[in-house]
NUMIMAR-761337 format. One record per residue (C-alpha): residue in three letters; residue number from 1; x, y, z. Coordinates in nm, 2 decimals. Layout:
REM residues N
["ala" NUM [X Y Z]]
...
//
This chain:
REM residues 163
["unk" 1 [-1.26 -0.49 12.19]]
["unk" 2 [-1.02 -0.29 12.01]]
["unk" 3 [-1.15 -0.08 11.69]]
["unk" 4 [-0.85 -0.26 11.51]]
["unk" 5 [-0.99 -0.61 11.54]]
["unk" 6 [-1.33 -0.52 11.48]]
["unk" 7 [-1.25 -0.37 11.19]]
["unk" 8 [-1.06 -0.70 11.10]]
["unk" 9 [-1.35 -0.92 11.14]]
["unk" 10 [-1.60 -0.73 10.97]]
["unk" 11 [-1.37 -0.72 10.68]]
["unk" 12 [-1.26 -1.09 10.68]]
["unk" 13 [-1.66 -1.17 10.79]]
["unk" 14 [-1.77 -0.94 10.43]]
["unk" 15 [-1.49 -1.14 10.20]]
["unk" 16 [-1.60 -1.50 10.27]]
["unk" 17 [-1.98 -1.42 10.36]]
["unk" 18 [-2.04 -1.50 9.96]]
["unk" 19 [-1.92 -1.83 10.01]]
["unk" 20 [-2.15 -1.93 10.34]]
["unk" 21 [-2.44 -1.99 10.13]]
["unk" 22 [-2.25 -2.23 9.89]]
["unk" 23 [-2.10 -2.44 10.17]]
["unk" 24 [-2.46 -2.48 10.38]]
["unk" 25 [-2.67 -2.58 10.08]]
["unk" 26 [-2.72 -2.94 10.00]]
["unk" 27 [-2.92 -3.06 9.78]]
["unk" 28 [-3.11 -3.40 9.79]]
["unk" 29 [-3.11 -3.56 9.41]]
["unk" 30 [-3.26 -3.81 9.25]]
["unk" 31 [-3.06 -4.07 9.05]]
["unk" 32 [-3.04 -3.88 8.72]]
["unk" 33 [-3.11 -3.56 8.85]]
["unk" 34 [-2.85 -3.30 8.80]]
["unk" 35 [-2.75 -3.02 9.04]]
["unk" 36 [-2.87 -2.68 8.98]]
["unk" 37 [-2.63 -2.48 8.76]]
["unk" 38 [-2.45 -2.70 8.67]]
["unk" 39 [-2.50 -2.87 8.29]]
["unk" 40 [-2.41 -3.22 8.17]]
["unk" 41 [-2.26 -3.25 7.85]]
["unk" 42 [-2.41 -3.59 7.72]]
["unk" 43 [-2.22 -3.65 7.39]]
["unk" 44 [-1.82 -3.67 7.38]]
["unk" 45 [-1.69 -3.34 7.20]]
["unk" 46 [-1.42 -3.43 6.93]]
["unk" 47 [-1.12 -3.19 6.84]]
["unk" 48 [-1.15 -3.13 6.53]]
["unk" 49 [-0.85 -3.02 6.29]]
["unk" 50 [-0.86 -2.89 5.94]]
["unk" 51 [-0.69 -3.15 5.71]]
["unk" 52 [-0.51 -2.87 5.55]]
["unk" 53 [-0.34 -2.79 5.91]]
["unk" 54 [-0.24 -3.13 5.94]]
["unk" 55 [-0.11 -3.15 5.59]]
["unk" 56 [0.12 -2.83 5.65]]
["unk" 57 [0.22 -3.04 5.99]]
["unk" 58 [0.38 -3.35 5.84]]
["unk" 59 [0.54 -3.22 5.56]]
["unk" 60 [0.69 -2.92 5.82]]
["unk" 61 [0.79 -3.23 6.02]]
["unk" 62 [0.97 -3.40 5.73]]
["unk" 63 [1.13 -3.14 5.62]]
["unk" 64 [1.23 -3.09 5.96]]
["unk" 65 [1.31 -3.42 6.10]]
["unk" 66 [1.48 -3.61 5.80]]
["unk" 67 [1.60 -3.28 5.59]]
["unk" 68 [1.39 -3.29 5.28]]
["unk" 69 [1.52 -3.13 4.99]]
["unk" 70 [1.27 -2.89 4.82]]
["unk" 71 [1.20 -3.17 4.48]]
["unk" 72 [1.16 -3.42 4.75]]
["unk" 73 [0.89 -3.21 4.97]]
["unk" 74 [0.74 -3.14 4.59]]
["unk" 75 [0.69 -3.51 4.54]]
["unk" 76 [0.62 -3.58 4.95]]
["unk" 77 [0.31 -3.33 4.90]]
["unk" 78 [0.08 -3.53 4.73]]
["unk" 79 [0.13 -3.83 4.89]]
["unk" 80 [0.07 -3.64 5.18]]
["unk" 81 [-0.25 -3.52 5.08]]
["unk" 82 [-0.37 -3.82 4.98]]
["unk" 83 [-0.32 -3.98 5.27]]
["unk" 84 [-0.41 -3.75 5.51]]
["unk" 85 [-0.77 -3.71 5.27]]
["unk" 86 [-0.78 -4.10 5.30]]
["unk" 87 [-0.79 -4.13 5.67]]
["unk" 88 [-1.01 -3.83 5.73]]
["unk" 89 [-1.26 -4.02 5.45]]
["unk" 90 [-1.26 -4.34 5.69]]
["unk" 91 [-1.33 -4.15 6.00]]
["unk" 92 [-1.61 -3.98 5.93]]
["unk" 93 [-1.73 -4.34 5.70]]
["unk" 94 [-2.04 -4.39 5.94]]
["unk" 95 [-2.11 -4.74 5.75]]
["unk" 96 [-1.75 -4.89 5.94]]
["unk" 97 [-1.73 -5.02 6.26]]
["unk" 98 [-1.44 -4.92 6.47]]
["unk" 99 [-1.24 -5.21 6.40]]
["unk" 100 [-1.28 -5.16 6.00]]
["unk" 101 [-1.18 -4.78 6.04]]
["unk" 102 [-0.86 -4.92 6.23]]
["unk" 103 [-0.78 -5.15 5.96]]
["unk" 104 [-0.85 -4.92 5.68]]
["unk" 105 [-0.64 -4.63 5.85]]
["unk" 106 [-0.35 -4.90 5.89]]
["unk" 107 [-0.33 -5.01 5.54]]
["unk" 108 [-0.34 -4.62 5.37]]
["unk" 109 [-0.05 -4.56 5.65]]
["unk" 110 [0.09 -4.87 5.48]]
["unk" 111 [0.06 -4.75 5.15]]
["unk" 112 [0.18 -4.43 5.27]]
["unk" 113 [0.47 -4.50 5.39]]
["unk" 114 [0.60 -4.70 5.13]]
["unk" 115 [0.52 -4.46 4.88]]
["unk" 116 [0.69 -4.21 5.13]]
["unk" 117 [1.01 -4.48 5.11]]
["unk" 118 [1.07 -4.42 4.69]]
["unk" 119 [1.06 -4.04 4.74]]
["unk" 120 [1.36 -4.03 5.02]]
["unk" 121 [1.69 -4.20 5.03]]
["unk" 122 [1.84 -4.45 5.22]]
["unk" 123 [1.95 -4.24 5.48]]
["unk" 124 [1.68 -4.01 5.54]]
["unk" 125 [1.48 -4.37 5.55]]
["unk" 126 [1.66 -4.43 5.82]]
["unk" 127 [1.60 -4.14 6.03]]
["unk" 128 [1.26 -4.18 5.96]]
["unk" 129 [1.21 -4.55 6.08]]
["unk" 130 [1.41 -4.45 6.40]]
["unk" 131 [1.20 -4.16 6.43]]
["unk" 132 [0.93 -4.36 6.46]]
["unk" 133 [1.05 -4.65 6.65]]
["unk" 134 [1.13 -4.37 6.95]]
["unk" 135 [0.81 -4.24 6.92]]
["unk" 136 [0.65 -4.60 6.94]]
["unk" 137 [0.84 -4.66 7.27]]
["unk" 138 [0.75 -4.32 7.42]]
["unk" 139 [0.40 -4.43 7.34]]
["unk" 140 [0.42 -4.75 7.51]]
["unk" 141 [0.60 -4.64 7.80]]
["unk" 142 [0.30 -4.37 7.82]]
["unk" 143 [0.11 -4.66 7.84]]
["unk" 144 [0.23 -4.86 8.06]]
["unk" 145 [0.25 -4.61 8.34]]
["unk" 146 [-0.11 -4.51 8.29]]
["unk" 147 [-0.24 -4.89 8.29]]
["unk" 148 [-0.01 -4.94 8.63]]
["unk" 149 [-0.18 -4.60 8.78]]
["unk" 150 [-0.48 -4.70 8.73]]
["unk" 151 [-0.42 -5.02 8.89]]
["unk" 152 [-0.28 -4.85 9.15]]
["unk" 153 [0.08 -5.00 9.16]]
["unk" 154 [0.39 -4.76 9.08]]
["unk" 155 [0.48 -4.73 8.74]]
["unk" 156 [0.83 -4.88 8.63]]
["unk" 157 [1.04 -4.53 8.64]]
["unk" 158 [0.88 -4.41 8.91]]
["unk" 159 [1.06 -4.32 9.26]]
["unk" 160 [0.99 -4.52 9.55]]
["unk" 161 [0.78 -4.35 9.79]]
["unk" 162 [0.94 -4.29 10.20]]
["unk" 163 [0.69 -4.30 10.49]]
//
């Protein structure tokens, strides 16, 4: 055997020899029972967002996206605020259901919006309900493809596959 290949091997042999153990272990578990080291988180963790950040956000993204003038971002800022205050008071509401909360959020984006409407003009309202409109089909295109993934046929855009 030449020095060369030994040397090889008990190099390659002293890289993967942490990993031997790993792969040889099993472990027999009870239903219930986790594996050792690893931990189960039980409850759903939630993102959460200072209201402030996302009151900065939408009026950033109206001035942005439907060129607000500075007196309409003036009187777009506290219908901002109160909506975004609104919403964040229903969601944390433990007293609704979910289906309340959903109603509740829809009707301050109602109000929202139409007191949105006064502040801009008609062009800017425009922009604005095309905005959203795209954003509604990119949402439901989203959609669609995930629900026809998970049923496992292709989704409507997608290439078809060559075997």
């Amino acid at each position: 055997m030449k020095v060369t290949t030994l040397l090889y091997s008990v190099l390659i042999s002293a890289l993967f020899s942490p990993w031997l153990p790993a792969f040889g272990q099993s472990v027999d578990l009870t239903p219930g029972q986790q594996p050792p080291g690893q931990e189960v988180t039980t409850t759903k963790t939630r993102r959460t967002v200072d209201p402030e950040s996302i009151k900065r956000a939408k009026l950033t993204r109206l001035k942005h996206d439907i060129a607000l003038s500075e007196e309409q971002a003036e009187k777009a800022k506290p219908l901002i605020d109160a909506y975004v205050n609104a919403v964040q008071a229903i969601k944390t509401d433990a007293t609704l259901d979910s289906r309340t909360k959903r109603q509740k959020v829809a009707e301050a984006r109602q109000r929202y919006d139409s007191d949105l409407n006064e502040v801009l003009n008609p062009e800017q309202q425009q922009k604005l309900a095309s905005l959203k409109e795209e954003r509604r089909e990119r949402l439901r295109k989203a959609r669609a493809a995930r629900s026809d993934s998970s049923s496992g046929q292709p989704a409507p855009n997608a290439a078809p596959s060559v075997q």
